[in-house]
VOGU-3710 file (C-alpha; in Angstrom, 3 decimals, decimal comma):
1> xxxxxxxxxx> -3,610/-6,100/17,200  -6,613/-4,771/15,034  -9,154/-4,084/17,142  -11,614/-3,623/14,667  -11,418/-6,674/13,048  -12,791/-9,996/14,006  -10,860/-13,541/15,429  -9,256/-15,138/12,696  -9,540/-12,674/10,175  -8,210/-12,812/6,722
11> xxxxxxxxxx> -5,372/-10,571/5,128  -4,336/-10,336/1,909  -0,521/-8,365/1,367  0,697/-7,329/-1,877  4,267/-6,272/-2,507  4,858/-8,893/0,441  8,757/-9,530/-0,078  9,506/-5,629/0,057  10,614/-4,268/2,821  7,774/-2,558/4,565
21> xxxxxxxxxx> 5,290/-5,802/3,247  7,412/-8,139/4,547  8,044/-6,377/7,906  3,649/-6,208/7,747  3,742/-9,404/7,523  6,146/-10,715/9,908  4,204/-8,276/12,652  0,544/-9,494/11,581  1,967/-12,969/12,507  3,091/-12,363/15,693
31> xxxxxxxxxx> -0,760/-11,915/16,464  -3,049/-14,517/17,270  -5,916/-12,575/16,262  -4,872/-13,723/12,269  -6,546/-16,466/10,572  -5,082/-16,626/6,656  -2,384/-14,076/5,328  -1,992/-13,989/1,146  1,118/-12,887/0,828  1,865/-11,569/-2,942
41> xxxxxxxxxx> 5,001/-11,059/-4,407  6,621/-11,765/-7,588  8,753/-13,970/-5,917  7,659/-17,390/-3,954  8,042/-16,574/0,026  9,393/-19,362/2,295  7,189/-18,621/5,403  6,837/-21,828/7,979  3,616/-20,660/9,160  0,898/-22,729/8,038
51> xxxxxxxxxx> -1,564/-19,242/8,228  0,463/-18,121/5,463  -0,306/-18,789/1,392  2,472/-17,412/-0,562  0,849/-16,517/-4,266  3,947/-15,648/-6,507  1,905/-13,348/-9,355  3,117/-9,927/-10,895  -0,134/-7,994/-10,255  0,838/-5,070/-12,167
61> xxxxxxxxxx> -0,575/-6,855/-15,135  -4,304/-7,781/-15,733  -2,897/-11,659/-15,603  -1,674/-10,986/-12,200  -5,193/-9,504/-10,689  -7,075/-11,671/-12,373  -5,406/-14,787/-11,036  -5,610/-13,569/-7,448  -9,494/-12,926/-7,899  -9,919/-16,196/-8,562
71> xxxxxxxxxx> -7,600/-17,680/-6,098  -10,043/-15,256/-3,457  -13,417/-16,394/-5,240  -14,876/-13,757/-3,352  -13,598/-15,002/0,132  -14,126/-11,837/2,379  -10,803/-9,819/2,733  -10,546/-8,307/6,250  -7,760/-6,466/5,385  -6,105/-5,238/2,258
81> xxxxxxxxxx> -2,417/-3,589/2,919  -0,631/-2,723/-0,626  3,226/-2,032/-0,274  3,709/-2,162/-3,757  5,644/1,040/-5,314  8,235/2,450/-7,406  10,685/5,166/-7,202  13,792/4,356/-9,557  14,521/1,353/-11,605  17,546/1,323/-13,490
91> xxxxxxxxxx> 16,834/-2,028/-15,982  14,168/1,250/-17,224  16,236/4,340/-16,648  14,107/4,831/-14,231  14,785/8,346/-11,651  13,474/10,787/-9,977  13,133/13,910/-12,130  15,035/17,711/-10,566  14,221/18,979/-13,472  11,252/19,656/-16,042
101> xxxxxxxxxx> 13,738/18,948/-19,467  14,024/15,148/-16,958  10,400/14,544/-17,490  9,525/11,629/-20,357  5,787/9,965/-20,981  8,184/6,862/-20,646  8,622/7,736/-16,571  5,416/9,266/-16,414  3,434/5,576/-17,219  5,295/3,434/-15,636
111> xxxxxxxxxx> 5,597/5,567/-11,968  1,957/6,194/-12,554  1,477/2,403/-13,433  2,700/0,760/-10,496  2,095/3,740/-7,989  -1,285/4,924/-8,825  -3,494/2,334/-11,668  -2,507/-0,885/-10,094  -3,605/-0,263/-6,120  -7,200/1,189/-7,678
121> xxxxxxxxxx> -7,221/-1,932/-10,213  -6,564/-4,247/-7,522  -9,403/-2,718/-5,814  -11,448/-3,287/-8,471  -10,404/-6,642/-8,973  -10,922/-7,780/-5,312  -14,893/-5,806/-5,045  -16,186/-9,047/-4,742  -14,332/-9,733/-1,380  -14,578/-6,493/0,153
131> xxxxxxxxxx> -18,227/-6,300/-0,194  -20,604/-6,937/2,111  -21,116/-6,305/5,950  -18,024/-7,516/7,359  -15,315/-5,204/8,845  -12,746/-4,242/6,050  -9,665/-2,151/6,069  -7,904/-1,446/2,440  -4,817/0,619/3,717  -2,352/1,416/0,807
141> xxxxxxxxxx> 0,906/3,084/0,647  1,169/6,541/-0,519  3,977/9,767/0,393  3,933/12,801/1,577  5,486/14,223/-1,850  1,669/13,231/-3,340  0,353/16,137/-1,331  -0,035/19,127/-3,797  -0,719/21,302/-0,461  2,611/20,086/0,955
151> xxxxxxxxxx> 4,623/20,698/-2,536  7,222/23,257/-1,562  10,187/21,905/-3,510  9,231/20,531/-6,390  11,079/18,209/-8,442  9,648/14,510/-8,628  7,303/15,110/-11,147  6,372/11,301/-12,213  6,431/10,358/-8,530  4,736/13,190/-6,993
161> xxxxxxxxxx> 1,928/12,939/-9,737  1,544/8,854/-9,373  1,469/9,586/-5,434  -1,719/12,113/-5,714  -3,262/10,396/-8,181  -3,037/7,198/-6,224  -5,111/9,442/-3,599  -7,712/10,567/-5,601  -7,987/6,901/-6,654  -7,959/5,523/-3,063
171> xxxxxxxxxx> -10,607/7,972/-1,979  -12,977/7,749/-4,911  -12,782/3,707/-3,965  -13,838/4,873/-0,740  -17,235/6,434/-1,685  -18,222/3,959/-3,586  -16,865/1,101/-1,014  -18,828/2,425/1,318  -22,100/1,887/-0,567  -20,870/-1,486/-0,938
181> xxxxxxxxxx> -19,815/-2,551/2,706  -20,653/0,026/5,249  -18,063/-1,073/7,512  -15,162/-0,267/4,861  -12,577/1,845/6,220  -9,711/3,130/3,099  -6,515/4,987/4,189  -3,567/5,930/2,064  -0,677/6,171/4,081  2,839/7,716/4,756
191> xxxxxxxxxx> 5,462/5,619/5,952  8,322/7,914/5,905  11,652/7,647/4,655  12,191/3,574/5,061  15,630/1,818/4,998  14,198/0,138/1,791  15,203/-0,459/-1,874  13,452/2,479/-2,405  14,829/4,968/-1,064  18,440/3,625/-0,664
201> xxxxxxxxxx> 19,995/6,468/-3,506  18,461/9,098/-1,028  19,335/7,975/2,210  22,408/10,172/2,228  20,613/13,438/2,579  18,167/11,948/5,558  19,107/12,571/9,457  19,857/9,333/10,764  16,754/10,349/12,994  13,955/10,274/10,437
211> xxxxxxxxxx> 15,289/7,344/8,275  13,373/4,250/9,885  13,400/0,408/9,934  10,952/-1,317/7,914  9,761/-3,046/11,316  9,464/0,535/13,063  7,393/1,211/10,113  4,920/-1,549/10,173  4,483/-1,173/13,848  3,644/2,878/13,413
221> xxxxxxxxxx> 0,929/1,976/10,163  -0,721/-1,278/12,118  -1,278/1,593/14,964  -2,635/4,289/12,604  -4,410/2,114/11,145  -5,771/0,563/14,680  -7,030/3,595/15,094  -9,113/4,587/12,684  -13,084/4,462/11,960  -15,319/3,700/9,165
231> xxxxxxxxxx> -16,207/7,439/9,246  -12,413/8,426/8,565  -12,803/5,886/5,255  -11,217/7,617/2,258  -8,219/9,648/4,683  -4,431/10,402/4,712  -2,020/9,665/7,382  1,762/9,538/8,167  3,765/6,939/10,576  2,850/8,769/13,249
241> xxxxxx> -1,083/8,933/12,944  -0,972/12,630/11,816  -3,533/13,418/9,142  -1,725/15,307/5,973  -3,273/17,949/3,456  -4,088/16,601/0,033
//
């Protein structure tokens, strides 16, 4: 399924009961190519495949990262796939801004949180295991809204701003990555609109055409990110392996 990588090769998932990490997950298993898959989620996953380890930590806090470090103890980490975002919340009064008198520091943190500190912290946190000379793929999930080239509407401030800072993040990592492991390959990626939690207030105004399945989904970003080289480390892609503007 991942050419790239080697037999048995290990995969770590975070945001693993979501809709597109779950639907990651359920295709990474239907290849024999996969040795060990972490799956992390707040939430213990019931998964009768003994390749799986289910880790139920919150790794949006420095409790959660740290734990998984040293469940990995350095373990190489062939791949690295981070579904974990945020949109709306309503527990937090959490939505997308139309306006500028919308915008809080409140919405602002915690979009920029979840979306943008906590994939580059993870990162961080997992150096040891993504060091070295083995093949390595950290693909994370990003949106078209974080490119400011593609900004024609506006609107979305918190999530537009978590979404292109979670870029520069993801492709700084990739610089330095690649001094550590020259093998690395680093792609944020677009998965379009997804029949998800997320984007279930704003399915309304999407053609029944361009609103996907979470299993479409994680078929399109496995093939994108089949296809891609160490040399494109530190790049930006949609579902349908088309490079897009910062």
């Amino acid at each position: 399924m991942l050419d790239y990588l080697p037999d048995r090769y290990t995969v770590l998932v975070t945001g693993a009961s979501g809709g597109i990490g779950h639907a990651v997950l359920q295709h990474l298993l239907s290849s024999s190519q996969v040795g060990l898959i972490i799956a992390v989620s707040r939430q213990p996953l019931d998964i009768a495949d003994e390749r799986v380890t289910s880790l139920p930590l919150d790794v949006t806090t420095e409790e959660g990262r740290f734990a998984l470090r040293e469940k990995l103890n350095g373990q190489p980490v062939h791949l690295f796939f981070n579904a974990i975002g945020l949109l709306h919340d309503d527990t937090q009064h959490l939505q997308p801004e139309k306006r500028l008198d919308q915008l809080t520091a409140g919405n602002l943190q915690a979009l920029m949180h979840v979306n943008a500190f906590t994939p580059a912290l993870l990162i961080a946190a997992l150096s040891a295991s993504l060091k070295g000379t083995h093949a390595c793929i950290v693909a994370s999930l990003s949106a078209r809204v974080g490119s400011i080239t593609d900004n024609q509407l506006g609107g979305w401030y918190s999530y537009r701003a978590s979404k292109a800072a979670h870029n520069m993040l993801l492709k700084t990592a990739a610089i330095e990555l690649k001094r550590l492991n020259k093998a690395s390959i680093v792609l944020c990626l677009h998965p379009g609109t997804t029949c998800t939690p997320l984007s279930e207030p704003f399915q309304s105004r999407v053609p029944n055409e361009k609103l996907f399945t979470p299993g479409f989904v994680a078929s399109q970003l496995l093939d994108v990110i089949n296809k891609r080289t160490p040399e494109e480390s530190g790049s930006f892609w949609d579902w349908a392996g088309k490079p897009i503007e910062w």
